[in-house]
NUSENU-188828 format. One record per residue: residue number from 1; x, y, z of N, C-alpha, C, O, CB in turn. Coordinates in Angstrom, 2 decimals, padded with zeros to 5 digits. Glycine has a CB too. Layout:
+-------+---------+---------+---------+---------+---------+---------+---------+---------+---------+---------+---------+---------+---------+---------+---------+
: vexpa :     n.u :     n.v :     n.w :    ca.u :    ca.v :    ca.w :     c.u :     c.v :     c.w :     o.u :     o.v :     o.w :    cb.u :    cb.v :    cb.w :
+-------+---------+---------+---------+---------+---------+---------+---------+---------+---------+---------+---------+---------+---------+---------+---------+
:   NUM :       X :       Y :       Z :       X :       Y :       Z :       X :       Y :       Z :       X :       Y :       Z :       X :       Y :       Z :
...
+-------+---------+---------+---------+---------+---------+---------+---------+---------+---------+---------+---------+---------+---------+---------+---------+
***
This chain:
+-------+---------+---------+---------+---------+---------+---------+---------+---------+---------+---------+---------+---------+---------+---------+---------+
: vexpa :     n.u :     n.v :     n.w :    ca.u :    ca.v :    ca.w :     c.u :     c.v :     c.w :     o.u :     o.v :     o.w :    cb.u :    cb.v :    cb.w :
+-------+---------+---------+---------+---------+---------+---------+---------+---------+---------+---------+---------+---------+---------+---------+---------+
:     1 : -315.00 :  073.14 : -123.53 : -313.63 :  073.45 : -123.88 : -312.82 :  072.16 : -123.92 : -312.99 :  071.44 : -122.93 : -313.03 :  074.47 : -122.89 :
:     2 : -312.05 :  071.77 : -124.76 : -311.70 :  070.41 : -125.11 : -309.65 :  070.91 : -124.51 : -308.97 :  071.92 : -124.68 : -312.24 :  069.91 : -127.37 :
:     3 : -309.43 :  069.81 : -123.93 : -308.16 :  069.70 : -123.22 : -307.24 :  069.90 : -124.25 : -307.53 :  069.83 : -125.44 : -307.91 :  068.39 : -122.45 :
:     4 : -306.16 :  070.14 : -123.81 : -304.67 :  070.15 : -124.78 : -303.91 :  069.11 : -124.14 : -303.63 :  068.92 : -122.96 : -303.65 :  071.71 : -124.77 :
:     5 : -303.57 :  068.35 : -125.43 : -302.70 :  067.06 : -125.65 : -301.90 :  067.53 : -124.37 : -301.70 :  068.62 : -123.84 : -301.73 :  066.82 : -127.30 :
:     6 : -301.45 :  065.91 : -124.04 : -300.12 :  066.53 : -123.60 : -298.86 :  066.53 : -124.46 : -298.61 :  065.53 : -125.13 : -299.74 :  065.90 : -122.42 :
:     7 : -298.26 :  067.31 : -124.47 : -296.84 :  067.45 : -125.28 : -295.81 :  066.29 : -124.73 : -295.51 :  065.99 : -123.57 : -296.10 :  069.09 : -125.02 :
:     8 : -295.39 :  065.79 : -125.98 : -294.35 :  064.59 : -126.00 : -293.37 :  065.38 : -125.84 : -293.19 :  066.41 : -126.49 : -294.18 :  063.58 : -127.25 :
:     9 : -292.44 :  064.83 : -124.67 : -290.56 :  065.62 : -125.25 : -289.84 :  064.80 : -125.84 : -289.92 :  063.58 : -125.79 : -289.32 :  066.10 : -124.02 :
:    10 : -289.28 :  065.29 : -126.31 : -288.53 :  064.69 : -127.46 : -287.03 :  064.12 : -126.40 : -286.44 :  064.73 : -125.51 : -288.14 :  066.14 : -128.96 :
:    11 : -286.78 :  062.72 : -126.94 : -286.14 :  061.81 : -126.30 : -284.62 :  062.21 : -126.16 : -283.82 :  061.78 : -125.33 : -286.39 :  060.57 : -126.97 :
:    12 : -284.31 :  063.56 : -127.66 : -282.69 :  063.55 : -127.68 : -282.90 :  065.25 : -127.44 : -282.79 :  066.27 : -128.13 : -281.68 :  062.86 : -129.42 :
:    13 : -283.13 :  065.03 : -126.54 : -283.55 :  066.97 : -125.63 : -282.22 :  067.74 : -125.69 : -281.38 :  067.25 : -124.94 : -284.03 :  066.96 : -123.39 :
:    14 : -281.85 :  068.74 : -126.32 : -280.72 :  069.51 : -126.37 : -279.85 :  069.23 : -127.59 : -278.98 :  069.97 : -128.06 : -280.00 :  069.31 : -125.18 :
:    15 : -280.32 :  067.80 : -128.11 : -279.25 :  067.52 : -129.32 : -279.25 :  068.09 : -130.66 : -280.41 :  068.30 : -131.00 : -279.26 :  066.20 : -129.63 :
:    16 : -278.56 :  068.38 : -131.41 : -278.58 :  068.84 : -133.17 : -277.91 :  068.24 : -133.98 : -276.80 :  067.72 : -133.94 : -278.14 :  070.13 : -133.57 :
:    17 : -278.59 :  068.36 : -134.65 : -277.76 :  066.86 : -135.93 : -276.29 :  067.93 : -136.21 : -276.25 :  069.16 : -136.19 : -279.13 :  066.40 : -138.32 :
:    18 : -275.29 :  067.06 : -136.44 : -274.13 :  067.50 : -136.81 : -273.83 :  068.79 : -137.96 : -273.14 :  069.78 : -137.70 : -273.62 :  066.33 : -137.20 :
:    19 : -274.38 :  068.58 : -139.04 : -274.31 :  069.26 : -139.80 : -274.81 :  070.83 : -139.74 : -274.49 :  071.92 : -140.21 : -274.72 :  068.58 : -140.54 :
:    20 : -275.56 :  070.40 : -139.07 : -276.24 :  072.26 : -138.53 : -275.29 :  072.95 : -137.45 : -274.96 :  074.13 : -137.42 : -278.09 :  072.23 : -137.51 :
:    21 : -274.88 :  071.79 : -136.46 : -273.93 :  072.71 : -136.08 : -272.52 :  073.22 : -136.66 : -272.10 :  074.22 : -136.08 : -273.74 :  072.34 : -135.08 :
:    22 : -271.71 :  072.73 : -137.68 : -270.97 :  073.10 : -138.40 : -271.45 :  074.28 : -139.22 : -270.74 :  075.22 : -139.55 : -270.60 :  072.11 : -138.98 :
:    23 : -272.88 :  074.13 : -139.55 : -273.22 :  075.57 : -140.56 : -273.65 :  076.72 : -139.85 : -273.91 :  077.77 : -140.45 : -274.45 :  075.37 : -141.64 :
:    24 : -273.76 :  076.57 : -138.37 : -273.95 :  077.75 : -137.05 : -272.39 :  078.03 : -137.24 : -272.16 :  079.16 : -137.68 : -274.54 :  077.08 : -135.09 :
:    25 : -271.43 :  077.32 : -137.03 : -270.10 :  077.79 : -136.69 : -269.53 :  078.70 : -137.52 : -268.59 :  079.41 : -137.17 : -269.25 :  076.81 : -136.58 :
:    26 : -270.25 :  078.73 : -139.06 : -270.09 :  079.11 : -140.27 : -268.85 :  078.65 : -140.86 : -267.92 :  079.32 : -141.32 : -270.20 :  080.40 : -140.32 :
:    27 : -268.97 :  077.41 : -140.78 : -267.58 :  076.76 : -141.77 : -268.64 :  076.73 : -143.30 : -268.14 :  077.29 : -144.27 : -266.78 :  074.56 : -141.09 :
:    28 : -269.69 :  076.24 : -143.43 : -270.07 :  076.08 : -144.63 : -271.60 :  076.15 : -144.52 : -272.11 :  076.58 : -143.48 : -269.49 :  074.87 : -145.21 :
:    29 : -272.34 :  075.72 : -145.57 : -273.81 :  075.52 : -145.67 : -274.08 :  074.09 : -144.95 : -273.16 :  073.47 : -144.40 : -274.33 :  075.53 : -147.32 :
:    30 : -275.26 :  073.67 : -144.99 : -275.59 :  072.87 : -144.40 : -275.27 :  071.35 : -145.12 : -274.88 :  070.28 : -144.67 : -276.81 :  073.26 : -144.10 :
:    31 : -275.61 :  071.79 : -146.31 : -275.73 :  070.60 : -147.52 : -273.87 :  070.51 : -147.84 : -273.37 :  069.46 : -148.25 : -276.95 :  071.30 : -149.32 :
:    32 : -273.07 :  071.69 : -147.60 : -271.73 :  071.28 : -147.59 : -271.60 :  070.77 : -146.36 : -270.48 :  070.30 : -146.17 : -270.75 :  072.28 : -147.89 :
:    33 : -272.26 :  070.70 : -145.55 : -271.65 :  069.80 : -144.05 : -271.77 :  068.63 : -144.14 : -270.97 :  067.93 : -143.54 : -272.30 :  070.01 : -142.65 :
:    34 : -273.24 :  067.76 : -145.24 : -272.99 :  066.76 : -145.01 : -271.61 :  065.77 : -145.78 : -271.05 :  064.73 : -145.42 : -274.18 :  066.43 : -145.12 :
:    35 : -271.41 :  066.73 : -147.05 : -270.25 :  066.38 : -147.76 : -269.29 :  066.26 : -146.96 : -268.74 :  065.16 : -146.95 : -269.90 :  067.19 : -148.70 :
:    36 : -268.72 :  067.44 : -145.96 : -267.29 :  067.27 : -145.28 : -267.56 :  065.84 : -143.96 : -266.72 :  065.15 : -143.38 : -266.78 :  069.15 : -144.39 :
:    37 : -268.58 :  065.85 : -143.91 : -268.58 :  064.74 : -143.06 : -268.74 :  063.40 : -143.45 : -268.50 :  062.53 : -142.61 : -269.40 :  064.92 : -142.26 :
:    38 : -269.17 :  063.02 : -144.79 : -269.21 :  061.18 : -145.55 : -267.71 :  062.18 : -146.20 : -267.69 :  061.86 : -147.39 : -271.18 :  060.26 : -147.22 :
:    39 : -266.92 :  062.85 : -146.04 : -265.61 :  062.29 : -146.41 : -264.52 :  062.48 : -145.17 : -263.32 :  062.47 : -145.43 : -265.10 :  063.04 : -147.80 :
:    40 : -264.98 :  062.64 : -143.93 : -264.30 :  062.12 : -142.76 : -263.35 :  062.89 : -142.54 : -262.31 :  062.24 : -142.51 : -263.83 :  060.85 : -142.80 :
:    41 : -263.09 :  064.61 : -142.28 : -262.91 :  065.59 : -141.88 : -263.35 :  066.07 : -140.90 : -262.73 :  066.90 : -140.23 : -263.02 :  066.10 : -142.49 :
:    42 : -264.80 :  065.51 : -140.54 : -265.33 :  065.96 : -138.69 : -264.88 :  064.89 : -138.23 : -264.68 :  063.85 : -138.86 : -267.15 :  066.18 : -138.09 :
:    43 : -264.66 :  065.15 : -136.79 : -264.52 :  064.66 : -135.64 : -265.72 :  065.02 : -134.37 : -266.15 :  066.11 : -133.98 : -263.19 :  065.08 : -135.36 :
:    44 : -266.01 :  063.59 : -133.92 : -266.83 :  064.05 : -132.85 : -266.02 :  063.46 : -131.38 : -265.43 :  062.38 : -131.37 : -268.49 :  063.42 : -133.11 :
:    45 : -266.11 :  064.23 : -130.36 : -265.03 :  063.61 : -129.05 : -263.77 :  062.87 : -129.89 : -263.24 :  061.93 : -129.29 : -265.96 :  062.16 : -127.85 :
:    46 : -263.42 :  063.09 : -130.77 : -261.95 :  062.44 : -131.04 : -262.17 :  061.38 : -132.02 : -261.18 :  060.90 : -132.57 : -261.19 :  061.78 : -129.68 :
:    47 : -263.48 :  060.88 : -132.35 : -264.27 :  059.84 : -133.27 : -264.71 :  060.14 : -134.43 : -265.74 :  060.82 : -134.44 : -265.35 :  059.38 : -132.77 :
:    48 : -264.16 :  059.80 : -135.62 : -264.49 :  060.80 : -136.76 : -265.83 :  059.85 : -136.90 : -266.08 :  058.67 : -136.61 : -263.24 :  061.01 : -138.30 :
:    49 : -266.63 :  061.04 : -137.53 : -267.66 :  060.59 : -138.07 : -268.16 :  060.83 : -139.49 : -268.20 :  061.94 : -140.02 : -268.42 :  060.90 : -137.34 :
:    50 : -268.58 :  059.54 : -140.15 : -268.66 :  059.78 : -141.26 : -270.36 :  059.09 : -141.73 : -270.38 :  058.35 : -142.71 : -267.26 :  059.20 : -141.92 :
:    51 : -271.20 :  059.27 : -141.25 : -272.12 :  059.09 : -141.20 : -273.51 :  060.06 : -141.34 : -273.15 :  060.93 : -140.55 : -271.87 :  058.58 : -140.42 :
:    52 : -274.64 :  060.45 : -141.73 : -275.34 :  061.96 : -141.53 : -276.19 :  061.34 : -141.13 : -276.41 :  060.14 : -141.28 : -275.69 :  063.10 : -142.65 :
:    53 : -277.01 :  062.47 : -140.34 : -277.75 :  062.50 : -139.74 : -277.57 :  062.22 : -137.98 : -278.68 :  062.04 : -137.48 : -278.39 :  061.83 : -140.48 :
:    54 : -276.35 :  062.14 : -136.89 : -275.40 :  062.33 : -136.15 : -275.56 :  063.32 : -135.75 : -275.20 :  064.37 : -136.29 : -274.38 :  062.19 : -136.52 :
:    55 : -276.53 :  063.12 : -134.04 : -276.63 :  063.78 : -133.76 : -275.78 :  064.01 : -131.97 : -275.55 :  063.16 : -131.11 : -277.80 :  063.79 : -134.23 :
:    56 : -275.43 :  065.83 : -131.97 : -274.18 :  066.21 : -131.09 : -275.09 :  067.16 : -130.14 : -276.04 :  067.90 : -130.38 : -272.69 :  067.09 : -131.99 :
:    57 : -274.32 :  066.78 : -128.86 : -274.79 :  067.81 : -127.76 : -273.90 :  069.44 : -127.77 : -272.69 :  069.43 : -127.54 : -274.49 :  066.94 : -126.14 :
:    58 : -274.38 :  070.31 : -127.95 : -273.57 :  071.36 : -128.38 : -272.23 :  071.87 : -127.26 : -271.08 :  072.26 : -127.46 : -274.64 :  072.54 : -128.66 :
:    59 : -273.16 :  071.62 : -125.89 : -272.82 :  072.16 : -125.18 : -271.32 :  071.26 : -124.27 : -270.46 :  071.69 : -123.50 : -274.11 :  072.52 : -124.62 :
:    60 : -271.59 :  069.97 : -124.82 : -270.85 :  068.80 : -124.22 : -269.88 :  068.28 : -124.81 : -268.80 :  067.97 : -124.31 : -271.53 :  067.83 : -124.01 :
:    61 : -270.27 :  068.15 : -126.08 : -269.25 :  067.37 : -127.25 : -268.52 :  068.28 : -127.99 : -269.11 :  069.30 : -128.36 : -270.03 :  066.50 : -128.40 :
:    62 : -266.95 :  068.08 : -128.38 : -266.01 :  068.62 : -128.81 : -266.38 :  068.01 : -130.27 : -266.59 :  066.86 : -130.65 : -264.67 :  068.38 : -128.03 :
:    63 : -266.34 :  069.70 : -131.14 : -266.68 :  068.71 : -132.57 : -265.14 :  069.45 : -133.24 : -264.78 :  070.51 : -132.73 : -268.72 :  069.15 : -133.76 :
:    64 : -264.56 :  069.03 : -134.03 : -263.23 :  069.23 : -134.96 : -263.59 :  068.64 : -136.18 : -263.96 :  067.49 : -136.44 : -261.81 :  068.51 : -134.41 :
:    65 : -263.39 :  069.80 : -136.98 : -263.14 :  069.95 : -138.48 : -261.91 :  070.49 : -138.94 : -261.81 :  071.71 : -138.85 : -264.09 :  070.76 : -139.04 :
:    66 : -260.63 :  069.66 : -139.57 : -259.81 :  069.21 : -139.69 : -258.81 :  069.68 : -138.71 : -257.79 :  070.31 : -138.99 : -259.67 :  069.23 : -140.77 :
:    67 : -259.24 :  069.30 : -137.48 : -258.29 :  069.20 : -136.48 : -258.25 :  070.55 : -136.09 : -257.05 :  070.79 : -136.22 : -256.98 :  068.60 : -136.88 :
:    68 : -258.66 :  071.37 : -135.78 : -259.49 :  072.69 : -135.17 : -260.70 :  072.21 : -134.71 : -261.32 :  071.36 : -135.36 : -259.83 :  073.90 : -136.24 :
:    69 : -261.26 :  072.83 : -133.26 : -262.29 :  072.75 : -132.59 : -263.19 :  073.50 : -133.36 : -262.51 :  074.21 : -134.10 : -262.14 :  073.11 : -131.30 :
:    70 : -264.41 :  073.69 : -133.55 : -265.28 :  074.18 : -133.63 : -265.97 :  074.96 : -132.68 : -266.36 :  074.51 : -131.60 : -265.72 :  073.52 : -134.00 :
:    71 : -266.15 :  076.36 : -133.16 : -266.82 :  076.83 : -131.87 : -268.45 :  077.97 : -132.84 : -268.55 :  078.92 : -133.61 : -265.20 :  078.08 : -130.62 :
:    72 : -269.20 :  077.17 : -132.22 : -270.47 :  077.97 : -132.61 : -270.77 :  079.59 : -132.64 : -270.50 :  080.34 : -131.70 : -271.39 :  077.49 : -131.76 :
:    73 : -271.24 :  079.92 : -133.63 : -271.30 :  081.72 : -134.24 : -272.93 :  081.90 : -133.64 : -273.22 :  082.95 : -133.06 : -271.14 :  082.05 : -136.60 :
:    74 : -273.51 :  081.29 : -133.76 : -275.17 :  081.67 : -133.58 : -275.23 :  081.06 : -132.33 : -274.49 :  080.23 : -131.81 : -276.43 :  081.01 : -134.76 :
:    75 : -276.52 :  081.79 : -131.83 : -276.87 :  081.29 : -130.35 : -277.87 :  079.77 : -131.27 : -278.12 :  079.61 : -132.47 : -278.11 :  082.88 : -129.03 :
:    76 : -278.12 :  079.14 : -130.37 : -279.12 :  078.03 : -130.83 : -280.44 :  078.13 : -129.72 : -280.51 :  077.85 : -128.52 : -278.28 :  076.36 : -130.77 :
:    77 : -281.74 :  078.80 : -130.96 : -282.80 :  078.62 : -130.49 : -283.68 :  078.28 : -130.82 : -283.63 :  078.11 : -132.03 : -283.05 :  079.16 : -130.16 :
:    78 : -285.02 :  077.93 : -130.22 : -285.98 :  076.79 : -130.48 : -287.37 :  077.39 : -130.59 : -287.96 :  077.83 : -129.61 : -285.94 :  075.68 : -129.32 :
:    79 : -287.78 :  077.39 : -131.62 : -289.37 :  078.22 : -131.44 : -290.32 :  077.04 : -131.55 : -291.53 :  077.22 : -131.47 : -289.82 :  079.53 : -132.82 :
+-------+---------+---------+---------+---------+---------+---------+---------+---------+---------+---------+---------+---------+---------+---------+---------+
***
């Protein structure tokens, strides 16, 4: 019987790239999240970000899209 790997954890444990969490919150699709964000309408902790691929702790970081908090619609889970 041959062993099982050990499993790597992943270094940014709990994090999600920005844009997915805006499309959980249901402001838009995913591919419209990265648009509202390279034109600098999100905010992350008070820091706009205009960059993709930016990734947010859900549970920690205050995200704002145009100056309204964001608050997540879907639970976030991991299969």
């Amino acid at each position: 019987m041959r062993a099982k790997k050990p499993t790597k954890k992943s270094e940014d444990d709990g994090l999600i790239r920005l844009n997915r969490y805006i499309a959980n919150a249901g402001i838009c699709s995913r591919r419209k999240a990265d648009e509202l964000i390279i034109a600098g309408v999100v905010s992350v902790n008070g820091v706009v970000i205009n960059e993709l691929g930016h990734k947010v702790d859900p549970m920690r970081d205050e995200i704002r899209y145009n100056g309204e908090t964001l608050k997540r619609e879907k639970a976030f889970t991991y299969c």
